[in-house]
N, C-alpha and C positions, 0 to 999 in steps of 0.2 A: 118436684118432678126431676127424677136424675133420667139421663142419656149416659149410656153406656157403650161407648163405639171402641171398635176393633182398631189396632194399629194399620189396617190397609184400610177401612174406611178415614182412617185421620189423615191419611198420607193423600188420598183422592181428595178430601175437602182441601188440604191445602195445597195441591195443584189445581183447583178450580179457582180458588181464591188468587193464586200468584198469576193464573191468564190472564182473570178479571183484572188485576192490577197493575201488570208487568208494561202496560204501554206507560204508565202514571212513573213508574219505578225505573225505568229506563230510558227517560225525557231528561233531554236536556237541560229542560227550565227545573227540576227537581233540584239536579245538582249545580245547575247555576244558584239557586236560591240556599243550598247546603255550603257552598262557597262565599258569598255574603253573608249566611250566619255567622258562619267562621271566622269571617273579616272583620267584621264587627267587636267580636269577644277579643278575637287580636286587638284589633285599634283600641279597646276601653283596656285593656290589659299592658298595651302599651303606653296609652297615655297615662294610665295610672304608677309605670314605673319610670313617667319623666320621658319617655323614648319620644325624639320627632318625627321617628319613622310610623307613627302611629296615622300620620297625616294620609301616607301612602295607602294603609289600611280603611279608612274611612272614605279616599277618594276613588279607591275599587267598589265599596258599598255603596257607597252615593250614583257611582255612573253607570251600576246595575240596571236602575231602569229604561235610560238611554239605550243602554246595549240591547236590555230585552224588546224595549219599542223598534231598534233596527231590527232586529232577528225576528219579530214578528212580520213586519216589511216585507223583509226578503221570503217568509215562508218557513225560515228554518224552525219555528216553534208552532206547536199546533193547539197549543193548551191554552184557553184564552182567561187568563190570571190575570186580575186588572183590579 
């Protein structure tokens, strides 16, 4: 079964799709958790070339969840990731 859509119908689905999305995409807790992935790859990337600054990167990943359990507290997060 092929579907065959017009470039103004592709363009309409995918601003339907980024409404539906765009509270998820532009949440804090996304890119708090895009910033601990990161931190993480750093810290293994650094501890693997010897660096102790690797410690610093792991204990930004590590106090991730702390930080997120405050910001849920206070309200600032509304996405309930647990």
């Amino acid at each position: 079964m092929v579907h065959d859509k017009s470039v103004s119908e592709a363009a309409a689905e995918l601003r339907q799709v980024w409404r539906a999305a765009s509270g998820f995409l532009l949440s804090i807790e996304l890119w708090l958790m895009v910033l601990v992935a990161a931190s993480m790859v750093a810290g293994f990337w650094l501890a693997f070339m010897g660096e102790p600054s690797c410690l610093l990167a792991f204990g930004f990943a590590l106090g991730y969840p702390a930080l997120r359990v405050v910001l849920h507290l206070k309200g600032r997060l509304a996405w309930p990731f647990f």
